[in-house]
N, CA, C and O atoms as a CHARMM CRD file, in Angstrom:
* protein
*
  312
    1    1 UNK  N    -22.90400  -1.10100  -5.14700 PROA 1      0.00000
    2    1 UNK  CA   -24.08200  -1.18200  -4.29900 PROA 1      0.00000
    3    1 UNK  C    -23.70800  -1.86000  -2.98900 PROA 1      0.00000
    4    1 UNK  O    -23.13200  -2.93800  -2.84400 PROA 1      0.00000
    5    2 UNK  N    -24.21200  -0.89800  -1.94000 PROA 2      0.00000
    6    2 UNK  CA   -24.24100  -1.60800  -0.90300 PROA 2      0.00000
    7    2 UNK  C    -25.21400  -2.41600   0.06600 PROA 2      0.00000
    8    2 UNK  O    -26.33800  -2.00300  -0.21900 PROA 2      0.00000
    9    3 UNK  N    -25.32000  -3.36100   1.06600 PROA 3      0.00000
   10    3 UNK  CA   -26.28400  -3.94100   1.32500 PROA 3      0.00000
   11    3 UNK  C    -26.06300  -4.16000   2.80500 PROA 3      0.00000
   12    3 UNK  O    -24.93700  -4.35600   3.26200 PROA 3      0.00000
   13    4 UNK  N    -26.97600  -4.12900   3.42300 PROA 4      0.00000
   14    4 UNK  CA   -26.70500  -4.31500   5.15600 PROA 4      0.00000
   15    4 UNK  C    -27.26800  -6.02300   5.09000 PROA 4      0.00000
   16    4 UNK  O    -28.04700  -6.52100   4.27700 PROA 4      0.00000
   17    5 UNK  N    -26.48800  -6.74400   6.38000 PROA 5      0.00000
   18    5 UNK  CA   -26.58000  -8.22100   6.55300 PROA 5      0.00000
   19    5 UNK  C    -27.06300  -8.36700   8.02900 PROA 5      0.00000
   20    5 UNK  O    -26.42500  -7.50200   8.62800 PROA 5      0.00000
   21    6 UNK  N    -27.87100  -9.02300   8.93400 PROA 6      0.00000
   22    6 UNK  CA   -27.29400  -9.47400  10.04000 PROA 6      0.00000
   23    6 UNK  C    -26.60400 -10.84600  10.59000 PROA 6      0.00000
   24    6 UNK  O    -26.66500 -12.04800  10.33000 PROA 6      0.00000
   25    7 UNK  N    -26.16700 -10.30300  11.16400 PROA 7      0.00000
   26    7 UNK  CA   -25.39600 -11.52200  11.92900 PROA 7      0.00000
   27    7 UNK  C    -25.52600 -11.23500  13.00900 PROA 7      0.00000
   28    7 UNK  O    -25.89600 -10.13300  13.41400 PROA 7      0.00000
   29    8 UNK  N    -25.16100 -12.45800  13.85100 PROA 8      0.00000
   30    8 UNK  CA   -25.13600 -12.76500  15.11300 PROA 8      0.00000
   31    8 UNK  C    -24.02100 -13.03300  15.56400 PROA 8      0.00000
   32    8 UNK  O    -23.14700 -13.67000  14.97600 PROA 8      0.00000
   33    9 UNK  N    -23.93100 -12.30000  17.26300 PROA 9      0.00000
   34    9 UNK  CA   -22.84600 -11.51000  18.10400 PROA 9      0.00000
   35    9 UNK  C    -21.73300 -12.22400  18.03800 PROA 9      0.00000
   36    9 UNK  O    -20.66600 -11.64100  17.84400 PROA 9      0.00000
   37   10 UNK  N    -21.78300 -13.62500  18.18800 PROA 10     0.00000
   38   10 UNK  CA   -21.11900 -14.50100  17.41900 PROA 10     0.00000
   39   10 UNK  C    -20.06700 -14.82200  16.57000 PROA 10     0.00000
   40   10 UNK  O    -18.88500 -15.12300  16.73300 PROA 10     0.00000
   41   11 UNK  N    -20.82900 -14.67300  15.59400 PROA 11     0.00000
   42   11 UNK  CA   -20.15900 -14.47800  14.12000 PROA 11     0.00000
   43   11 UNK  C    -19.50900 -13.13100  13.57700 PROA 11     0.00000
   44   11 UNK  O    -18.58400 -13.06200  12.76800 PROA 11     0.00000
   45   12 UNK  N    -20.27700 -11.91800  14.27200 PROA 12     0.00000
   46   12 UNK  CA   -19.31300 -11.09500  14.20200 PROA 12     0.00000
   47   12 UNK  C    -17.98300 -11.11600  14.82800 PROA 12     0.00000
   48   12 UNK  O    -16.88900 -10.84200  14.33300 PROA 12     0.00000
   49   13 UNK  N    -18.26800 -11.46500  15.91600 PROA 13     0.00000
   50   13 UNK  CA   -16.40700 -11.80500  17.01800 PROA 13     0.00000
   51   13 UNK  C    -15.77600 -12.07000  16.26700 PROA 13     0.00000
   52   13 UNK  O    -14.77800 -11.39200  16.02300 PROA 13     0.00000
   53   14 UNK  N    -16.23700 -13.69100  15.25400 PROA 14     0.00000
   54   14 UNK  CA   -15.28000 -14.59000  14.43300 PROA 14     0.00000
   55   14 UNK  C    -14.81700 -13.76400  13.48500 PROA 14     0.00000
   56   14 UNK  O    -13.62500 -13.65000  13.19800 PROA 14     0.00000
   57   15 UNK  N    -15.73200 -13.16400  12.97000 PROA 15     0.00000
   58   15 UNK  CA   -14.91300 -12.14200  11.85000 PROA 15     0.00000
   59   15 UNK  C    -14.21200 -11.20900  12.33600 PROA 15     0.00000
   60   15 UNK  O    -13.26000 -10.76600  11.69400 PROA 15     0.00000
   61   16 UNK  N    -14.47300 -10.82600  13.30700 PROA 16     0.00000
   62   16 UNK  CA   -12.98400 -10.19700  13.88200 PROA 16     0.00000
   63   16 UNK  C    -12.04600 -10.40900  13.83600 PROA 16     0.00000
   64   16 UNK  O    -11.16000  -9.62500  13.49200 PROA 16     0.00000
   65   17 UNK  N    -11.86700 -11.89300  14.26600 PROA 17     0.00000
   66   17 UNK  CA   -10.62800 -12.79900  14.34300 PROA 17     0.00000
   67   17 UNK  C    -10.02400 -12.77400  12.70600 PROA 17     0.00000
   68   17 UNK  O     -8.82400 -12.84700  12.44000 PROA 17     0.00000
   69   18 UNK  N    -10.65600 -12.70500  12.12000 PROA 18     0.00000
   70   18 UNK  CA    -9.91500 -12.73500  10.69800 PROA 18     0.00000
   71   18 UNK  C     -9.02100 -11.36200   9.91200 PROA 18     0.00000
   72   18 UNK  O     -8.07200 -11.20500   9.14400 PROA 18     0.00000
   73   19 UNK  N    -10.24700 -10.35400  10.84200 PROA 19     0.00000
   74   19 UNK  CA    -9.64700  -9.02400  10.44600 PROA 19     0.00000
   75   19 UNK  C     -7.63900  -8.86600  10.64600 PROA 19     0.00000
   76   19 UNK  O     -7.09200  -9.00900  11.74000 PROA 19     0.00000
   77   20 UNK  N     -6.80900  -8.53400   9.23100 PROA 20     0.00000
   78   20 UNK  CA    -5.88400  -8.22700   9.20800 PROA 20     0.00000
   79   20 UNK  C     -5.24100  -7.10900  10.13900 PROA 20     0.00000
   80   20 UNK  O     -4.29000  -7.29700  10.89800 PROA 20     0.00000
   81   21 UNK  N     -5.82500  -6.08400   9.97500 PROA 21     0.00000
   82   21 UNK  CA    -5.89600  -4.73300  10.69000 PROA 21     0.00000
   83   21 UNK  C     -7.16600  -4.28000  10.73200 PROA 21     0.00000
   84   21 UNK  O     -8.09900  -4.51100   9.96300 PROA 21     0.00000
   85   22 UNK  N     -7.08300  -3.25300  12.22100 PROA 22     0.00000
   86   22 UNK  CA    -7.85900  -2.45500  12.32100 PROA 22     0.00000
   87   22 UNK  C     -9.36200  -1.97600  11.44400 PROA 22     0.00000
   88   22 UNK  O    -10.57900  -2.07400  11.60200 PROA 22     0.00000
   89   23 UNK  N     -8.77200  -1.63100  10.83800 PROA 23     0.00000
   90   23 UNK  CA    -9.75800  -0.58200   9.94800 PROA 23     0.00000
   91   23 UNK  C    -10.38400  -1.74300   8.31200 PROA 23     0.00000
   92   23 UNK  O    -10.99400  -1.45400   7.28300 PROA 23     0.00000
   93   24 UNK  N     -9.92500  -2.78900   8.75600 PROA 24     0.00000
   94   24 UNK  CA   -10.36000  -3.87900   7.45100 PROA 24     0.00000
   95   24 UNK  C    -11.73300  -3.51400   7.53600 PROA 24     0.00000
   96   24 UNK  O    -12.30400  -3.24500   8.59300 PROA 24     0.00000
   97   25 UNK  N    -12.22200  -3.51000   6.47700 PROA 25     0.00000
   98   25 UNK  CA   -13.96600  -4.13500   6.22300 PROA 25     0.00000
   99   25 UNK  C    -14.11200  -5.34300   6.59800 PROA 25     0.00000
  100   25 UNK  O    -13.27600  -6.22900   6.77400 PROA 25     0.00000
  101   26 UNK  N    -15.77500  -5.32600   6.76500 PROA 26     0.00000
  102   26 UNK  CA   -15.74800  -6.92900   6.49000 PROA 26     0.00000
  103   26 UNK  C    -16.33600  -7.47700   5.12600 PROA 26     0.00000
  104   26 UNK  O    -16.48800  -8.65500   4.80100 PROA 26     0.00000
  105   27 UNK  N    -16.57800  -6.53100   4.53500 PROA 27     0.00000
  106   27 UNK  CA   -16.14300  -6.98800   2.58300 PROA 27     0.00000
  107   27 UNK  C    -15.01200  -8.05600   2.82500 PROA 27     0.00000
  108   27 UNK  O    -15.05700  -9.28100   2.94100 PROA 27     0.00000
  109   28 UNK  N    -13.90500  -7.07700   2.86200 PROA 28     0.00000
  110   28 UNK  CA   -12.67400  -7.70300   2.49600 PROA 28     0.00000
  111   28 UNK  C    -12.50000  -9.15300   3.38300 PROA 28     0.00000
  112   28 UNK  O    -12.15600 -10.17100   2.78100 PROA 28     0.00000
  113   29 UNK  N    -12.69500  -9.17300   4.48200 PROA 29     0.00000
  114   29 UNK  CA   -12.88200 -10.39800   5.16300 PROA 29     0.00000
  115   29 UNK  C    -13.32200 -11.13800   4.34100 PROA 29     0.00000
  116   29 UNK  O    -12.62900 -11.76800   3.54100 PROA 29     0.00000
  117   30 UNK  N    -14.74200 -11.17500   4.43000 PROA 30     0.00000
  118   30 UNK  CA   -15.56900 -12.29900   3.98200 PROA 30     0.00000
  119   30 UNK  C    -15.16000 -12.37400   2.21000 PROA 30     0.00000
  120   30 UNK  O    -15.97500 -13.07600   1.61100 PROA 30     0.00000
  121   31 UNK  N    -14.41300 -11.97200   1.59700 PROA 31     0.00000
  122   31 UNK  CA   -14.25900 -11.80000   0.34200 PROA 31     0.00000
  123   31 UNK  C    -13.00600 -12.58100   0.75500 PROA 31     0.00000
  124   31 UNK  O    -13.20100 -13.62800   0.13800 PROA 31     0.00000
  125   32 UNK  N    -11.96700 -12.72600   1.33400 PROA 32     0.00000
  126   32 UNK  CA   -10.89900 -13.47100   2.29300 PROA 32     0.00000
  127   32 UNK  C    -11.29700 -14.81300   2.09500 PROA 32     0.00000
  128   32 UNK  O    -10.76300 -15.61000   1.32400 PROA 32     0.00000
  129   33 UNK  N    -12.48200 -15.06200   3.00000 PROA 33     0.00000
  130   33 UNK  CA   -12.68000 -16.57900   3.60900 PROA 33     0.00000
  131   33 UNK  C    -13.66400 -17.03100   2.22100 PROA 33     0.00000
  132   33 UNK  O    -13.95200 -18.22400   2.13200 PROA 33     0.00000
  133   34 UNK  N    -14.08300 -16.24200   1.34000 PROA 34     0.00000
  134   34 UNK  CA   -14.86100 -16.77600  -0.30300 PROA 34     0.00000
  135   34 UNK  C    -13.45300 -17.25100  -0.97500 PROA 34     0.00000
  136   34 UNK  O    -13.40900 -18.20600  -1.75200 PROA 34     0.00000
  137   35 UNK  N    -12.60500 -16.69000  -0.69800 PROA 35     0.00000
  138   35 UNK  CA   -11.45700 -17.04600  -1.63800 PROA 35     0.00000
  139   35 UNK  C    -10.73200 -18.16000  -0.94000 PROA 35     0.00000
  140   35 UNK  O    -10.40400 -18.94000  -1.83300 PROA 35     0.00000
  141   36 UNK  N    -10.26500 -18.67600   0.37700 PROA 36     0.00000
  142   36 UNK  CA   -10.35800 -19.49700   0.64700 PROA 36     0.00000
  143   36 UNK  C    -11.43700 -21.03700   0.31500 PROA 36     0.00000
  144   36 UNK  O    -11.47800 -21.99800  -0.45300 PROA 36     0.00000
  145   37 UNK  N    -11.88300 -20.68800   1.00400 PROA 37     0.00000
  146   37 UNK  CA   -13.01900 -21.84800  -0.13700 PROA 37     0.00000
  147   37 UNK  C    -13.26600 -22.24500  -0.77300 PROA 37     0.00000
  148   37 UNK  O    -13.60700 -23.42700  -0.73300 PROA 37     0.00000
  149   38 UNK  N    -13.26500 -21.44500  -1.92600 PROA 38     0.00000
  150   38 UNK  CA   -13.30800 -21.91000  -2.87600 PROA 38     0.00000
  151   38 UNK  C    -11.84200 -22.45300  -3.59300 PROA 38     0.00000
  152   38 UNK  O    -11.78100 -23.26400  -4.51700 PROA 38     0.00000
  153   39 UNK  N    -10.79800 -21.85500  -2.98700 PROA 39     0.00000
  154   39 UNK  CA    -9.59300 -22.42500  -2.81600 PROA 39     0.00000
  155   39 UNK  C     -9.55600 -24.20100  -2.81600 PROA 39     0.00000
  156   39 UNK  O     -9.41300 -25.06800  -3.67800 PROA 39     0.00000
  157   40 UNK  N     -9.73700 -24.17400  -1.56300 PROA 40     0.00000
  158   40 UNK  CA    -9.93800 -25.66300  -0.82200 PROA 40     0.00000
  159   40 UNK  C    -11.00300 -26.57800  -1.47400 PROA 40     0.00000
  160   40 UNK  O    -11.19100 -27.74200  -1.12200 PROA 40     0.00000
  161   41 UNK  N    -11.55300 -26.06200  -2.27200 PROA 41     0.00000
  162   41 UNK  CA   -12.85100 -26.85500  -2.92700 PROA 41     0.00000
  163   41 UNK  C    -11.89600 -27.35400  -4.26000 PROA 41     0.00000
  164   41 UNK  O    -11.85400 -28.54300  -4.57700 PROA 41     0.00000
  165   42 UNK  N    -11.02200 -26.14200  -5.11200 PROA 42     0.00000
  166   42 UNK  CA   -10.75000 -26.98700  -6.13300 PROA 42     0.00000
  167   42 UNK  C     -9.08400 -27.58300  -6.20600 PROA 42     0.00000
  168   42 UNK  O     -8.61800 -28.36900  -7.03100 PROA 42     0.00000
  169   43 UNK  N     -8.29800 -26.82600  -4.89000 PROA 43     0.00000
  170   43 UNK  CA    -7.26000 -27.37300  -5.04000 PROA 43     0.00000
  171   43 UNK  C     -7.12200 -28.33900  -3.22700 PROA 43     0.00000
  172   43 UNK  O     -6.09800 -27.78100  -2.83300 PROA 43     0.00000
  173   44 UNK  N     -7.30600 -28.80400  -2.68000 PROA 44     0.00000
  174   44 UNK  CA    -7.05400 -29.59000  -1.15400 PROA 44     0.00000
  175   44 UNK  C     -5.99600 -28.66900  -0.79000 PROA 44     0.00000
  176   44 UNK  O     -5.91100 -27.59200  -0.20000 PROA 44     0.00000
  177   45 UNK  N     -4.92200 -29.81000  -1.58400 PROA 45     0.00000
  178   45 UNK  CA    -3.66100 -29.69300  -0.94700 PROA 45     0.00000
  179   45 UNK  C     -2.71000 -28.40300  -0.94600 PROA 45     0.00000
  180   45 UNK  O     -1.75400 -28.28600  -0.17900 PROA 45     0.00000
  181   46 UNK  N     -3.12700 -27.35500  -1.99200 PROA 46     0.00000
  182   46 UNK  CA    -3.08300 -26.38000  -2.26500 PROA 46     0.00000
  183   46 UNK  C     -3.22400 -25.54100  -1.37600 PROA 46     0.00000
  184   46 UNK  O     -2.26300 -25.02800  -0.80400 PROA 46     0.00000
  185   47 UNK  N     -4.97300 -25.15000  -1.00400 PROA 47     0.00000
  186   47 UNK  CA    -5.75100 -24.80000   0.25700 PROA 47     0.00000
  187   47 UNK  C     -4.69100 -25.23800   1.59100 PROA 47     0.00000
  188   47 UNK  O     -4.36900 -24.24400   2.24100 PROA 47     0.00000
  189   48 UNK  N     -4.39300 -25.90000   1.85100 PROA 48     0.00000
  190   48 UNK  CA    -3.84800 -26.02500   3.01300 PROA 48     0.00000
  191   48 UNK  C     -2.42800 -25.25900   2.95000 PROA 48     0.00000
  192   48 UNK  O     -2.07400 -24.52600   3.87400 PROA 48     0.00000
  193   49 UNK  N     -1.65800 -25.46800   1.83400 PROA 49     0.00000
  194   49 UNK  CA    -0.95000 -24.88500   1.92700 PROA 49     0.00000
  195   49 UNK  C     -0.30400 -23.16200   2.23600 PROA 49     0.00000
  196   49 UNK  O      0.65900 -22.58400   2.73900 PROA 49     0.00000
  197   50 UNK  N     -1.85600 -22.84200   1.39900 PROA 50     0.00000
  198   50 UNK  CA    -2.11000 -21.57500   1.51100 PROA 50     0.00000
  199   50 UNK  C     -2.56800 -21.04400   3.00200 PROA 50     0.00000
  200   50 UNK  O     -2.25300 -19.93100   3.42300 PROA 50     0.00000
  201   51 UNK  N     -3.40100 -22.05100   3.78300 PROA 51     0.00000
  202   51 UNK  CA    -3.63400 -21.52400   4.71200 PROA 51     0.00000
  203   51 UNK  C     -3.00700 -21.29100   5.46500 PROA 51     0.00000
  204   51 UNK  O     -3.24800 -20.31200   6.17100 PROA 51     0.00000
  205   52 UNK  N     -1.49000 -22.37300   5.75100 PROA 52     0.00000
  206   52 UNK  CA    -0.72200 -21.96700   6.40800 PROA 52     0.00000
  207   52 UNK  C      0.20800 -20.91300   6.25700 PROA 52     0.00000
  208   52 UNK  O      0.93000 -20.41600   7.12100 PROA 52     0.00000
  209   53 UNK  N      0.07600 -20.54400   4.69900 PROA 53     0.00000
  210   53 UNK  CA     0.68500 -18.76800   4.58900 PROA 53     0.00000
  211   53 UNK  C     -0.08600 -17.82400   5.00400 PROA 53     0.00000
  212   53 UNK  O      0.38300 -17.09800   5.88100 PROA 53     0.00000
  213   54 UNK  N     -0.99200 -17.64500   4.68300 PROA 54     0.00000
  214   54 UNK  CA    -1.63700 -16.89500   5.19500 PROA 54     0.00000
  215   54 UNK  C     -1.59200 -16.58900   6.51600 PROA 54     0.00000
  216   54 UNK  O     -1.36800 -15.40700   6.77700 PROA 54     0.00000
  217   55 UNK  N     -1.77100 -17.46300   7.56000 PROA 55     0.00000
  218   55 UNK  CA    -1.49300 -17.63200   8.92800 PROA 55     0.00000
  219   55 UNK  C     -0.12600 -17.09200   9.52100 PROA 55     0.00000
  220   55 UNK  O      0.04000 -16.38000  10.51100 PROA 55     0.00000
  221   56 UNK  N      1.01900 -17.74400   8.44900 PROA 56     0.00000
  222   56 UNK  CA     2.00300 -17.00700   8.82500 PROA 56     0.00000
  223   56 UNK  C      2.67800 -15.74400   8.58000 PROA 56     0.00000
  224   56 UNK  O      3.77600 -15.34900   8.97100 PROA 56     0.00000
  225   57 UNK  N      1.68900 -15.12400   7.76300 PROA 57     0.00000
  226   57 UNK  CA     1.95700 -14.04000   7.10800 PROA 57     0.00000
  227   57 UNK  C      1.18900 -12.78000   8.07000 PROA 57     0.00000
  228   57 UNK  O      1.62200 -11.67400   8.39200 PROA 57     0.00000
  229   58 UNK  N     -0.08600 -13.43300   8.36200 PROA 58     0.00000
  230   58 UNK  CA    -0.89800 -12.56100   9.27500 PROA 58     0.00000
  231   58 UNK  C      0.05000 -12.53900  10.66000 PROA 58     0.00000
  232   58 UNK  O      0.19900 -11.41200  11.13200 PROA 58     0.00000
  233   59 UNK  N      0.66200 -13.56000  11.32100 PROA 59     0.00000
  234   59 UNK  CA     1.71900 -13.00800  12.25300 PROA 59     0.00000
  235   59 UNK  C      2.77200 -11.91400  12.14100 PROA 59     0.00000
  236   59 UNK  O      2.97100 -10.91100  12.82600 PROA 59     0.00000
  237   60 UNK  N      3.32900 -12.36600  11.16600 PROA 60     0.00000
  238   60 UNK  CA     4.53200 -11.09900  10.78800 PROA 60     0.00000
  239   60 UNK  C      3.82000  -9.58600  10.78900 PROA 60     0.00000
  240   60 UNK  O      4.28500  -8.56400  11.29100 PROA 60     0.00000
  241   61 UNK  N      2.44900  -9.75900  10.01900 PROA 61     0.00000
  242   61 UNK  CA     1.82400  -8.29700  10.12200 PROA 61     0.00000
  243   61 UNK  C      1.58500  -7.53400  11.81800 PROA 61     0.00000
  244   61 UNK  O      1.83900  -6.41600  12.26800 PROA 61     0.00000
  245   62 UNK  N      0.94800  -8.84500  12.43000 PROA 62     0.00000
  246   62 UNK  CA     0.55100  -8.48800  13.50900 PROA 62     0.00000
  247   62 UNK  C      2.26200  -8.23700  14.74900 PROA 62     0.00000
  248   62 UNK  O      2.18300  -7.65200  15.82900 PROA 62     0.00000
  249   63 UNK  N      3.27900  -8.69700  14.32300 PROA 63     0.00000
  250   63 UNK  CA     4.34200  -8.32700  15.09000 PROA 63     0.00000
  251   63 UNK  C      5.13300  -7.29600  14.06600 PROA 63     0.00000
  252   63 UNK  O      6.32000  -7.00100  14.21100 PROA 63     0.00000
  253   64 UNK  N      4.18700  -6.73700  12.88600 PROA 64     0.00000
  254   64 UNK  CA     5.21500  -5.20900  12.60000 PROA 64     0.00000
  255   64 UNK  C      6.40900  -5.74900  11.54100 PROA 64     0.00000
  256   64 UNK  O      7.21100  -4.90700  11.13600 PROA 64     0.00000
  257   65 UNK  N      6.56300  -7.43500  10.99600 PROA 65     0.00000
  258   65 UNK  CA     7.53600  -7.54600  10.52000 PROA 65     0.00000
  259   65 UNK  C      7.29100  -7.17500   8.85000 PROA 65     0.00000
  260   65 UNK  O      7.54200  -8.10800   8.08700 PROA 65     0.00000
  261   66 UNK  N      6.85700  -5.98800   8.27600 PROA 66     0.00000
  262   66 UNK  CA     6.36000  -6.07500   6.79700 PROA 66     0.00000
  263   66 UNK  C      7.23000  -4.86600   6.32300 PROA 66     0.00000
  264   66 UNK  O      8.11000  -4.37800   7.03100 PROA 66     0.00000
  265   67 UNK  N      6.88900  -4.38100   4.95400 PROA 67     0.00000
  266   67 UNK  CA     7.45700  -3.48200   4.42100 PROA 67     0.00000
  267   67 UNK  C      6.58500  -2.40000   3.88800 PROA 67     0.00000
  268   67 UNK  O      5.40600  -2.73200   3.76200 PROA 67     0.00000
  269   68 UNK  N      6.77300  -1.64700   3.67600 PROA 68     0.00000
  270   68 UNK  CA     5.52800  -0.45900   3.64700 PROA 68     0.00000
  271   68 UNK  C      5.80300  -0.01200   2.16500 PROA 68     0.00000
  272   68 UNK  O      6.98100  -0.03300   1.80700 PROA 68     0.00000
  273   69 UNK  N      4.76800   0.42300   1.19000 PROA 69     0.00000
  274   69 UNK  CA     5.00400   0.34900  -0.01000 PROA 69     0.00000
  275   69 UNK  C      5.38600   1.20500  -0.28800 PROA 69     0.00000
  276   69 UNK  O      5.27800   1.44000  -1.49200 PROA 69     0.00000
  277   70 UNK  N      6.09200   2.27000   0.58300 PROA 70     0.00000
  278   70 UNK  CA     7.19500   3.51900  -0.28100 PROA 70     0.00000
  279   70 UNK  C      8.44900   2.37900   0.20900 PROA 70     0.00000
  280   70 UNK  O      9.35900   2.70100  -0.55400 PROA 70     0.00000
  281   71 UNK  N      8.95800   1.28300   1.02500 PROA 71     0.00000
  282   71 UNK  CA     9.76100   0.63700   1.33000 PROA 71     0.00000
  283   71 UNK  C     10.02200  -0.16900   0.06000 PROA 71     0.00000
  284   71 UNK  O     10.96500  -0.08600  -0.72800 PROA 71     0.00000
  285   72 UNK  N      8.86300  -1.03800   0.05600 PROA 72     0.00000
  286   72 UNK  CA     8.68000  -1.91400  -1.27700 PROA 72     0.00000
  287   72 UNK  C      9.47700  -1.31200  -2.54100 PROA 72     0.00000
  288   72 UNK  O     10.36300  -1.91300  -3.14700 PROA 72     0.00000
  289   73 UNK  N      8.92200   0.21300  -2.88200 PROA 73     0.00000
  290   73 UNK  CA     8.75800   0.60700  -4.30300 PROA 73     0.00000
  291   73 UNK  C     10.37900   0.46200  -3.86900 PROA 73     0.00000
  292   73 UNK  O     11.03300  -0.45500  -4.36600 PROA 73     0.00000
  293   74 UNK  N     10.96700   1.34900  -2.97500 PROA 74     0.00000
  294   74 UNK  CA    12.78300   1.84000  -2.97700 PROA 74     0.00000
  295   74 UNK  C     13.37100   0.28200  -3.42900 PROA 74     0.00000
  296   74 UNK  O     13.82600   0.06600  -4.55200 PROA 74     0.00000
  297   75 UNK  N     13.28000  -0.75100  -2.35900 PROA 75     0.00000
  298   75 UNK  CA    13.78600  -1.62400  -2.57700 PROA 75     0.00000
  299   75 UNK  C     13.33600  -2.64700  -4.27700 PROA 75     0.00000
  300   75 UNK  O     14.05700  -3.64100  -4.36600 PROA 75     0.00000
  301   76 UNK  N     12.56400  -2.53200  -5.19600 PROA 76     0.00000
  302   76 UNK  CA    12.68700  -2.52100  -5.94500 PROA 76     0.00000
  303   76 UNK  C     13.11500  -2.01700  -7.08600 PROA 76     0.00000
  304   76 UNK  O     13.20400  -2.52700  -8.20300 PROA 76     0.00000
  305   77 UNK  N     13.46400  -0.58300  -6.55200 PROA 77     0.00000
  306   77 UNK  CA    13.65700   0.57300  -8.09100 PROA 77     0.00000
  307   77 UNK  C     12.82100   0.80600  -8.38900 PROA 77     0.00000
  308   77 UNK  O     12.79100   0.74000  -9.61700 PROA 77     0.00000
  309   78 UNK  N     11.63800   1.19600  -7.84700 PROA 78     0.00000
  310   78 UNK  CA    10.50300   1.68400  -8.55200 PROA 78     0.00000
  311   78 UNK  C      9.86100   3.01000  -8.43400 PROA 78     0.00000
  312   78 UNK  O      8.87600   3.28200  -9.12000 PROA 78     0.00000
């Protein structure tokens, strides 16, 4: 089921900013920053840690440095 929300002009921008790529939902976003949270709620130090992967992981995507999953599967044998 789906459900329409509003937000404000705002808050959509911000969720922009989170968007991985292009064509993300913002399901997946906001399903992103729920999992964060609740992250940081039961682990701190954890949460932080994670955030800074995440962060650095979303760079590598955004400069092209990843592997594409017919890449993945070869380099595993799969």
């Amino acid at each position: 089921m789906e459900t329409t929300i509003k937000l404000n002009q705002g808050t959509k921008l911000e969720l922009d900013m989170f968007r991985q790529y292009k064509n993300e939902s913002y399901d997946e976003v906001v399903r992103k920053l729920i999992f964060l949270a609740k992250t940081c709620e039961k682990q701190p130090k954890l949460s932080q840690k994670t955030i800074l992967e995440i962060k650095e992981a979303r760079e590598r995507i955004k400069k092209g440095e990843f592997y594409s999953e017919e890449e993945a599967k070869k380099i595993l044998g799969l």
